[in-house]
N, C-alpha and C positions, 0 to 999 in steps of 0.2 A: 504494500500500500504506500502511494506515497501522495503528495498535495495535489499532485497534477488531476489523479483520480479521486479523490474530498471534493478536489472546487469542481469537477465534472458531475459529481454524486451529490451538492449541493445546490449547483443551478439549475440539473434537470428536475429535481423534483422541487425546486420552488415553483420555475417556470410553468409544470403541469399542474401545479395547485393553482395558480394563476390563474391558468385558461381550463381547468373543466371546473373552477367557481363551484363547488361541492354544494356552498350553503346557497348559491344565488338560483340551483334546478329546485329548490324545495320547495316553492309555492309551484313550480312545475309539474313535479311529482306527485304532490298531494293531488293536486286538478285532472293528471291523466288518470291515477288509481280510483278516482270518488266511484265509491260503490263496491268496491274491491275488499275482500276480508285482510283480517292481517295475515293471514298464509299466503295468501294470493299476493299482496305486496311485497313480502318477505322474500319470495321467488323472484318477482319481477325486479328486485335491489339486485338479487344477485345475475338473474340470467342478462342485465345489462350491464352488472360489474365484468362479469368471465369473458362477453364479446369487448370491452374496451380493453382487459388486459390480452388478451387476442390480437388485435386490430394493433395495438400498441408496439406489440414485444415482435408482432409480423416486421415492422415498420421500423425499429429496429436493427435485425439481423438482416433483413433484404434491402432497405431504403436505399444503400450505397448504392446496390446492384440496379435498383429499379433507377434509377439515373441514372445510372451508366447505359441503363439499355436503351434511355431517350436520349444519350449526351448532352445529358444536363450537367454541372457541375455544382457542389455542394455551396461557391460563392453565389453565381446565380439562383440559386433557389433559397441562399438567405436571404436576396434581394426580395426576391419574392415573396417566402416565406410571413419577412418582416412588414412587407405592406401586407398579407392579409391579416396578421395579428394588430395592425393599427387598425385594421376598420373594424375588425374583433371590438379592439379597444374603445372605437369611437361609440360601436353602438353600446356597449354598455355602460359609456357615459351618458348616450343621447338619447337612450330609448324611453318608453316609458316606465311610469313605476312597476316594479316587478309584481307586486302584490293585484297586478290586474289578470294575474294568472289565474284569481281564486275568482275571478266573474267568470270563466269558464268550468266551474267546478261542475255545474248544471248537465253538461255533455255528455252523452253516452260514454261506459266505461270501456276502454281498451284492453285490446287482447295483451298478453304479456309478451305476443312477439312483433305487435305493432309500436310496443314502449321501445324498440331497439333504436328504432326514429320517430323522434329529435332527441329523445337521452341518450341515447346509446352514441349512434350517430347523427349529427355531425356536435351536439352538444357537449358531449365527454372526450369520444376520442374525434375531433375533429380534425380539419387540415392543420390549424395550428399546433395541436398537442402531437397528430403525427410529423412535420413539419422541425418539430423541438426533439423527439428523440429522432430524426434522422440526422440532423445538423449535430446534438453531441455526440451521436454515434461516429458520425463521421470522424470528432475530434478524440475518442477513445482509442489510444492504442496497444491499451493490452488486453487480456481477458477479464482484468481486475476490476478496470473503467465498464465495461462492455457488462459486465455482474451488476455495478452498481446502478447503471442505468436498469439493466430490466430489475431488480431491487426496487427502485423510484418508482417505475411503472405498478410493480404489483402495488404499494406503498400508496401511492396516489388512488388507484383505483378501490382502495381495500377503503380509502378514506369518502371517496365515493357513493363506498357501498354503505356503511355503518352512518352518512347522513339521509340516506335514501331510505335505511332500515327505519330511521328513528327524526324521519320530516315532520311527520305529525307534533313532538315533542321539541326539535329545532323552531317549529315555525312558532309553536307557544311561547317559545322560554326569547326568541330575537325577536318577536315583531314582526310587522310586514314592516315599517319604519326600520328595525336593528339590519335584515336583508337587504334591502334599499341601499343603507348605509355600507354593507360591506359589500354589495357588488360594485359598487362605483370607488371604492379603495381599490379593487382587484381590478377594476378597469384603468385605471391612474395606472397602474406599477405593471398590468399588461402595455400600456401604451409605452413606457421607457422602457421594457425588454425588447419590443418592435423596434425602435428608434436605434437601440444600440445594432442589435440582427441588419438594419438597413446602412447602417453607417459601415460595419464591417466588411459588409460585402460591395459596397460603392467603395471602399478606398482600397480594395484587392482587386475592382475589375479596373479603377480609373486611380492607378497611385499617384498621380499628380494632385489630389484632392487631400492626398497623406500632408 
């Protein structure tokens, strides 16, 4: 173990706690499940936890490859990467109150493999959160790096799953008001991880800008 793989095992999973916003699907969650017993919920936490650690840890170990096989390269697609996690970021400064999730509570209840979208995908594991373990992945060069990211990944998704299990009780104890407040933090500090991802990659493809 040494720092190089710490500060890699620390930025990926801030970064995926950032962008799948655990506490900001809960008035989500609560609204696709209405109607649903708690065994029924308890299932649908997990059978969305297991497709994002899936989707995730896929994204991971092939990401390199799956760019190579478009000749993309790992700076261009932080370019990219980084602007779609700012408009990530913008909307969940700009959207509305999240608590208007519970005006659809009314709606018929979803099957548990229709929750895979929009929780599953693209809200948890989306382009941004695949997008972040393919770029550290890129910058992991041992097996020890490469452990602690898919680590972060089960990590993140486990944290996921355990606010998905227990939303009814999150959504009591924050507020629609307390959620509000922490998805527009998590969109703040989304928005400077984008900004850095776009600045890295603008002064690798145009070094005169260094």
């Amino acid at each position: 173990m040494n720092s190089h793989s710490v500060e890699i095992a620390v930025r990926t999973l801030v970064t995926l706690f950032v962008l799948m916003d655990p506490v900001g699907i809960v008035p989500i969650f609560i609204a696709l499940t209405k109607g649903q017993s708690v065994q029924q919920q308890e299932y649908a936490a997990r059978h969305i936890s297991f497709v994002v650690v899936l989707v995730l840890i896929t994204s991971t170990i092939f990401g390199n490859d799956i760019l190579d096989y478009f000749y993309i390269g790992v700076v261009e697609f932080k370019v990219s990467g980084g602007l779609l996690l700012l408009l990530m970021s913008i909307q969940m400064l700009m959207s509305e109150n999240t608590s208007s999730a519970f005006l659809h509570s009314s709606q018929t209840s979803h099957g548990n493999g229709k929750l895979i979208t929009p929780l599953g995908i693209p809200l948890l594991a989306g382009p941004g959160a695949i997008g972040t373990v393919i770029i550290y992945g890129h910058k992991a060069h041992d097996i020890v790096s490469y452990g602690f990211i898919l680590f972060d990944v089960v990590i993140a998704s486990l944290i996921a799953y355990i606010t998905m299990r227990n939303a009814h009780h999150l959504a009591h104890f924050f507020g629609e008001i307390g959620i509000e407040i922490l998805t527009k933090i998590s969109g703040l500090i989304l928005g400077a991880i984008a900004i850095r991802f776009i600045c890295q990659g603008l002064v690798s493809l145009l070094p005169g800008l260094g």
